[in-house]
C-alpha positions in Angstrom: -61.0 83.6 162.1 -59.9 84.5 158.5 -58.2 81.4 157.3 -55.9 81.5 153.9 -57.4 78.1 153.1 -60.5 80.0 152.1 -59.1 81.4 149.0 -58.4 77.9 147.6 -62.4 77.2 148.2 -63.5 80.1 146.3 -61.2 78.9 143.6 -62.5 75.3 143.8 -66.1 77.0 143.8 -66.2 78.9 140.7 -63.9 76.8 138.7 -65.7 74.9 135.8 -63.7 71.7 136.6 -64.8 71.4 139.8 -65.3 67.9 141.6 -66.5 67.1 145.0 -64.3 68.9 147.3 -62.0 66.3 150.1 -61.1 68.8 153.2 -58.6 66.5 155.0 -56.5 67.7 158.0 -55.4 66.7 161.5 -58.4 67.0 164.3 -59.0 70.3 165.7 -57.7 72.7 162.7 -60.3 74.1 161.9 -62.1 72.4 159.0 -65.8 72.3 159.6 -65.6 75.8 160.6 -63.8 77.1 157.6 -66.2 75.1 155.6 -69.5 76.6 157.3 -67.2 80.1 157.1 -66.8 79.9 153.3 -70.3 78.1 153.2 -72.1 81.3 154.9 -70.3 84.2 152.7 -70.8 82.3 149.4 -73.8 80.0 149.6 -77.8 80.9 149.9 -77.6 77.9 152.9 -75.5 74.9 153.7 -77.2 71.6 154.2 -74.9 69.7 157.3 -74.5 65.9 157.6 -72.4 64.6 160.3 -71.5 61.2 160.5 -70.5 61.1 163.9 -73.8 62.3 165.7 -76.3 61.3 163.2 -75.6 57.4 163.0 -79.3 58.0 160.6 -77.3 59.5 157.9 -75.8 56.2 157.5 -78.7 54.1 156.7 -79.7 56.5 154.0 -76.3 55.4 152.0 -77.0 51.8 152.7 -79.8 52.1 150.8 -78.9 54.4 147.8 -75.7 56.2 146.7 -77.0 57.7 143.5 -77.3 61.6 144.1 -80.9 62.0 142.1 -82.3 59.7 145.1 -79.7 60.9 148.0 -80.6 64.7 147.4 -84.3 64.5 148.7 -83.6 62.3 152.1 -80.1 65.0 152.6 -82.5 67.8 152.3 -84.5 66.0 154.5 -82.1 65.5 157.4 -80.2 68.4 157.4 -83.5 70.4 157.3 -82.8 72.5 154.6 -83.4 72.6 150.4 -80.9 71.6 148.6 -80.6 73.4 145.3 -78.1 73.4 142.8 -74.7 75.8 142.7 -76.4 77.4 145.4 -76.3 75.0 148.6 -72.9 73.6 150.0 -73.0 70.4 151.3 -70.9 69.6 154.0 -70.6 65.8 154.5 -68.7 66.2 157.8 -66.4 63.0 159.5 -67.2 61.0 156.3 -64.3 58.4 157.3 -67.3 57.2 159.4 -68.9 56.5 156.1 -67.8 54.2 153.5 -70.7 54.5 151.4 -70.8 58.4 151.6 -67.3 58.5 150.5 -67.9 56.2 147.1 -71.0 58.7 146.6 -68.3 61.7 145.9 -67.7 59.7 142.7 -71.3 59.8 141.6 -71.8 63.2 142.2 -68.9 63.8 140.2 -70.2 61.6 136.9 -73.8 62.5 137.5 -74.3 65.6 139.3 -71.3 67.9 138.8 -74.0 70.9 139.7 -74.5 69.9 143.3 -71.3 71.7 145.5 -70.2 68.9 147.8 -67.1 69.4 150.6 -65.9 66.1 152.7 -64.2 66.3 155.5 -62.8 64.4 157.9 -60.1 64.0 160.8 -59.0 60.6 160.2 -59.7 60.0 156.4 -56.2 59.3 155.5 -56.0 56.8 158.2 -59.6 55.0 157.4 -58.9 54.8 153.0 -55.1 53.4 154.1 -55.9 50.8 156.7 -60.0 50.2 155.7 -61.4 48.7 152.2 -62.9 52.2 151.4 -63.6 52.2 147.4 -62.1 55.7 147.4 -63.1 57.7 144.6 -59.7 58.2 142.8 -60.1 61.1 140.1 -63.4 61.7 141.2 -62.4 64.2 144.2 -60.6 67.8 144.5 -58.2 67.6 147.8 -57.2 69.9 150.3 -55.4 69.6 153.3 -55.8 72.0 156.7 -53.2 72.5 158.7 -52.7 74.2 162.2 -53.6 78.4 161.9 -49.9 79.7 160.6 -48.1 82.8 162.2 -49.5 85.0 159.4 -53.2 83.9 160.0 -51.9 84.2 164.0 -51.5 87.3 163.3 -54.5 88.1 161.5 -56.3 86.8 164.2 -54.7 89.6 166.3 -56.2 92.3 163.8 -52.6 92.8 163.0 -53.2 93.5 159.4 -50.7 96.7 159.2 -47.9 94.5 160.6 -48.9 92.0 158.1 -48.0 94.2 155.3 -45.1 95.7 157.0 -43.5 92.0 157.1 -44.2 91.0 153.9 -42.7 94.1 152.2 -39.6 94.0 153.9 -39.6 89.8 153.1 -40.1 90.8 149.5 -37.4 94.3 149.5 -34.9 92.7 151.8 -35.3 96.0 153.9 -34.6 95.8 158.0 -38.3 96.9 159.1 -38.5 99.4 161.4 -37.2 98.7 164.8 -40.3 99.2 166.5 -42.3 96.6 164.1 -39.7 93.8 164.6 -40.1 94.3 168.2 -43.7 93.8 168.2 -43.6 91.2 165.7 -40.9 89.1 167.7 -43.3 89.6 170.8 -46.0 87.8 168.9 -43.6 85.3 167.7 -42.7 84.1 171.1 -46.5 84.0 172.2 -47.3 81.8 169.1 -44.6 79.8 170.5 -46.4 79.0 173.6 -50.5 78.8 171.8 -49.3 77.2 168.5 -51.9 77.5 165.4 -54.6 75.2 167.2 -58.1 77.4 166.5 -59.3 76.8 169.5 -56.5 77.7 171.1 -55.8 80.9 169.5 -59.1 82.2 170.4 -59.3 80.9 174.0 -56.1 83.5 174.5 -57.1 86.3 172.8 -60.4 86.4 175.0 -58.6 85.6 178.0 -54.7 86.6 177.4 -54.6 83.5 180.0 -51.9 81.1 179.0 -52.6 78.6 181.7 -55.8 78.3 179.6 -53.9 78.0 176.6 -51.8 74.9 178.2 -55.2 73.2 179.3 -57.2 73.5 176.2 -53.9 71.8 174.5 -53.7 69.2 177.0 -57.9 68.7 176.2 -56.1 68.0 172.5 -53.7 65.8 172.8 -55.5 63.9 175.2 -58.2 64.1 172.4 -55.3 62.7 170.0 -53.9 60.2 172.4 -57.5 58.4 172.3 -57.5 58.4 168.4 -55.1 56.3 168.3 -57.1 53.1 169.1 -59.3 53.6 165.9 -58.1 51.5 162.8 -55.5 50.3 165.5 -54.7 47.3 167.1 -54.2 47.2 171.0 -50.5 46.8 170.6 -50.3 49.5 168.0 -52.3 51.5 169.8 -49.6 51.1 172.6 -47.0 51.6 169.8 -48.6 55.4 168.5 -48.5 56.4 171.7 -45.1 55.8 173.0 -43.6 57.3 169.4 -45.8 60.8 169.8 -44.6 61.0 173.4 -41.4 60.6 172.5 -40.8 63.4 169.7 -40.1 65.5 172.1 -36.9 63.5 173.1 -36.1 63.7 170.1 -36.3 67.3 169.5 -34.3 68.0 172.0 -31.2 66.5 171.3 -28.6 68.2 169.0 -28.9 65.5 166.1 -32.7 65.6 165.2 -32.7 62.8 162.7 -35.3 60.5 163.8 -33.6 57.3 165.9 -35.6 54.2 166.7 -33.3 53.7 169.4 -34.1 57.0 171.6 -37.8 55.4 171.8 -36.7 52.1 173.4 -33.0 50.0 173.7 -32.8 48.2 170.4 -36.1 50.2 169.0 -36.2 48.9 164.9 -38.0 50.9 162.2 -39.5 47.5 161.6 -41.4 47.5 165.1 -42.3 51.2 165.4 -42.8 52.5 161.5 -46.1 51.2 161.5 -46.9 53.9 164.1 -45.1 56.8 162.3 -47.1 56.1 159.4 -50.4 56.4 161.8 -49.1 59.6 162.9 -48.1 61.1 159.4 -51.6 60.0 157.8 -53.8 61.5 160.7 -51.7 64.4 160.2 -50.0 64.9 163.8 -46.2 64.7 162.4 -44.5 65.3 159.3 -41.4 64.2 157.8 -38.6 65.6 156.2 -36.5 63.7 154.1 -32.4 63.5 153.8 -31.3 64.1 150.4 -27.3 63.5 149.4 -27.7 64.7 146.1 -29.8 68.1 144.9 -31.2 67.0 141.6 -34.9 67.3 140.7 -37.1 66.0 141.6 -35.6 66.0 145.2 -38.1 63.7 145.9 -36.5 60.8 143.5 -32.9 61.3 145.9 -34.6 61.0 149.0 -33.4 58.7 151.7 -36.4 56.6 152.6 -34.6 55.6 155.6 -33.0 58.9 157.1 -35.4 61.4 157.9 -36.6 64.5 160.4 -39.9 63.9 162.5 -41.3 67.2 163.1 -45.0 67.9 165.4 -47.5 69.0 163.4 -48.1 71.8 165.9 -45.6 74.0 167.4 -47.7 75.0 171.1 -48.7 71.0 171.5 -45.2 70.4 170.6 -44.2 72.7 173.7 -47.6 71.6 176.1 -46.2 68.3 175.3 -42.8 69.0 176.8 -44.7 70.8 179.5 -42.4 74.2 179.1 -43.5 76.9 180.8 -45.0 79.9 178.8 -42.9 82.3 180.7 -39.8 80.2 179.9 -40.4 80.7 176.4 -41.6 84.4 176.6 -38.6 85.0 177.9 -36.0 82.9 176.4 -35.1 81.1 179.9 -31.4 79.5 179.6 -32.8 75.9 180.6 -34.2 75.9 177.2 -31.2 76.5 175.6 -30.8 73.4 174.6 -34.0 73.0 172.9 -34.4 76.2 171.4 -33.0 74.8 168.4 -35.2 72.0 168.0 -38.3 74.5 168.5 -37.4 76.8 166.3 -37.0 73.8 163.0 -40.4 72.6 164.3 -41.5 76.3 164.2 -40.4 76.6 160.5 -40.8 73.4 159.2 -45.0 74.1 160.6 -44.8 77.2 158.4 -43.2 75.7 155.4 -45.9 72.4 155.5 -48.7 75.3 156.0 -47.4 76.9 152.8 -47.2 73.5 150.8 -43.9 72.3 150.5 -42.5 69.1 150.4 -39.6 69.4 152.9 -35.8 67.6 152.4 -32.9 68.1 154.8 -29.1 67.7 153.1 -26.0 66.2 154.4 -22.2 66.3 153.6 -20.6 63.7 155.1 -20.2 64.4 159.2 -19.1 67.9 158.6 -22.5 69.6 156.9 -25.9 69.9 157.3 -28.6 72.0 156.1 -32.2 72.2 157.9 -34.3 72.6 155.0 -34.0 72.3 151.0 -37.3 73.2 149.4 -38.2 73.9 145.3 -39.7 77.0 144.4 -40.8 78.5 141.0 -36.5 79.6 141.4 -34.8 76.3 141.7 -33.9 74.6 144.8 -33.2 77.0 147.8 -31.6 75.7 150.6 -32.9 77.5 154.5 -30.8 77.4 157.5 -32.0 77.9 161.0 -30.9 79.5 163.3 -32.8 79.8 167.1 -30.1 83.1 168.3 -28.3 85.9 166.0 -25.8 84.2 165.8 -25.9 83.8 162.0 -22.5 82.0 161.0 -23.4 79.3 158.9 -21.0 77.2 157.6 -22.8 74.3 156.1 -25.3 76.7 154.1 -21.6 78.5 152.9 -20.4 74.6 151.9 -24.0 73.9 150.1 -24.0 77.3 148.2 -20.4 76.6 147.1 -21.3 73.0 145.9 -24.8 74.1 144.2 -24.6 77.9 143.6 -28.4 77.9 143.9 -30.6 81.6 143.0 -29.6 82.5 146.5 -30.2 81.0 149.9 -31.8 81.8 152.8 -30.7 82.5 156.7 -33.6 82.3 159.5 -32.4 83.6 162.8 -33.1 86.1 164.9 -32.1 89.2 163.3 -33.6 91.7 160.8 -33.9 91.6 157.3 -31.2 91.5 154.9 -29.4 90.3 151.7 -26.0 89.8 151.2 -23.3 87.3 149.6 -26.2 85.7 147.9 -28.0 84.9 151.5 -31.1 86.2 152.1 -32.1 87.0 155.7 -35.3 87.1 157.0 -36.3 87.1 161.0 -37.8 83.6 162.6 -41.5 85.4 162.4 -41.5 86.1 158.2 -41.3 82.0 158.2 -45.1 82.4 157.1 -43.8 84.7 153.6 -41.2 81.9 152.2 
């Protein structure tokens, strides 16, 4: 699967200030296959270490981190030559691997040459919680996310409706009738499969979406037994009961996260150790309230009022155990919670595209989903799960800030007018 990630590796490969490369990202999205993707187009051969089934790899770092004397024993286990600029070495899990991780530093200092790409699942988690000497300055970073609808799409060998999207995104011209059909068809089904690799392909062989909910339920049973590494038993306990609960939380009209919807009394003191778990092994992602829209938005933050949003929109929905024809077909028993899925549907397409996310309040009378800064200033995005478009707390925002213009996701075609730019949920992907 073509992956958009892969145009930041070809940049990291042929830039002059490259470092080793740090490929971090959530389990299951896709890294070590992007890398051996990118590896297979650009390289002569890639030389694999994985530090979860080759507990040998490890010894060699006990012994020696230097790269002139790693170089011969990697070529050596991975069974293939190692030569300069021309082999990419994947170091694959290499949480699992203190010593492999302070190496990065010394092949940046001594042996810039050699083309060296990290990765790992729960990397974030080990550095934060583990006395890793992590190579600060020494490293390029990346982070993988879920598959987005545009790469969905892609996937699909929908390239022509691709285009089609993005014109009318950039023109603010209704697309043809018969385009935003199709397109809101595949929007609905990425509803139901989410961006999860694995997932994606398992329905376009099959077109079988009680194989789509089984694979999920493979991963977050996967994700659910994560949580006792760099954990304590009762953290452990603590992760779990927070991820199961997001969807409660999602489903009630005011999304701002409440300690007190996990348990009676629930304290960010007892449970934010787990929401941190969750953020750094990328499962969930916050978005910040912000009273005042000055910049940097992230200096006006409230560190204390935030959105918790699934990293995943279809594990999101597996989790809640909808039904795929529910969502197909818009049942009314999900009325309630069509708002809540279609914020964790943007707010997945807006972290995919690299934005630090806000949320903005007035008082009790206003609220806007999403405030993000683009090269045009601070635009403010309101979502909206029906056509119904009226939106009178993005009216109350734009009369307060007069930003370049705002923007109006809903279920309707393109369109600009009174300074609102409106774009359908399924262009997400082009903001």
């Amino acid at each position: 699967m073509e992956r958009k990630i892969t145009k930041q590796l070809i940049k990291w490969k042929d830039s002059k200030y490259r470092k080793p490369l740090l490929l971090q990202g959530a389990r299951q999205t896709g890294k070590t296959y992007t890398l051996f993707d990118f590896g297979r187009q650009h390289y002569d051969n890639i030389a694999h270490l994985n530090f979860d089934t080759n507990t040998t790899i490890n010894k060699v770092f006990d012994e020696d981190i230097m790269p002139d004397k790693l170089i011969p024993k990697l070529s050596i286990l991975s069974g293939e030559k190692i030569v300069k600029e021309k082999t990419l070495i994947i170091f694959d899990e290499v949480q699992l691997c203190e010593r492999a991780l302070t190496s990065l530093k010394y092949f940046c200092e001594f042996a810039p040459e050699y083309n060296v790409a990290a990765s790992g699942s729960l990397l974030g988690i080990a550095v934060n919680r583990e006395k890793y000497s992590f190579p600060v300055g020494k490293v390029d970073r990346l982070n993988m996310f879920p598959m987005d609808f545009g790469e969905f799409l892609l996937a699909f060998g929908e390239k022509e409706l691709i285009d089609n999207i993005k014109f009318c995104f950039l023109e603010n011209k209704p697309m043809d009738i018969v385009f935003h059909q199709l397109a809101n068809e595949y929007y609905k089904k990425y509803l139901v499969t989410g961006g999860m690799p694995e997932v994606v392909s398992k329905y376009i062989d099959t077109l079988d979406f009680k194989l789509v909910r089984l694979t999920q339920s493979n991963i977050i049973a996967d994700y659910l037994d994560d949580m006792s590494k760099y954990n304590t038993p009762i953290e452990t306990r603590k992760t779990r009961t927070v991820y199961n609960n997001l969807t409660v939380q999602l489903f009630k009209a005011n999304t701002r996260y409440q300690y007190k919807m996990i348990k009676s009394g629930g304290r960010s003191s007892e449970f934010e150790g787990a929401l941190e778990w969750l953020e750094l092994a990328g499962l969930i992602d916050r978005c910040y309230l912000t009273e005042k829209i000055k910049l940097p938005l992230n200096d006006y933050r409230n560190q204390e009022n935030f959105k918790v949003y699934m990293s995943d929109i279809g594990l999101l929905n597996a989790q809640k155990e909808l039904k795929a024809e529910d969502i197909i077909y818009s049942a009314p028993s999900l009325n309630d919670f069509k708002g809540g899925m279609a914020e964790n549907y943007v707010g997945q397409q807006l972290r995919a595209n690299g934005y630090e996310k806000h949320c903005w309040v007035s008082g009790a009378s206003a609220e806007v989903d999403f405030v993000i800064q683009n090269e045009n200033g601070v635009i403010p995005i309101e979502v909206k799960s029906a056509d119904n478009t009226q939106a009178k707390s993005l009216n109350r925002y734009i009369e307060l800030y007069k930003p370049p213009y705002a923007v109006k996701i809903a279920d309707k075609n393109f369109g600009f007018e009174n300074g609102k730019k409106t774009i359908p949920l399924y262009a997400a992907f082009c903001l």
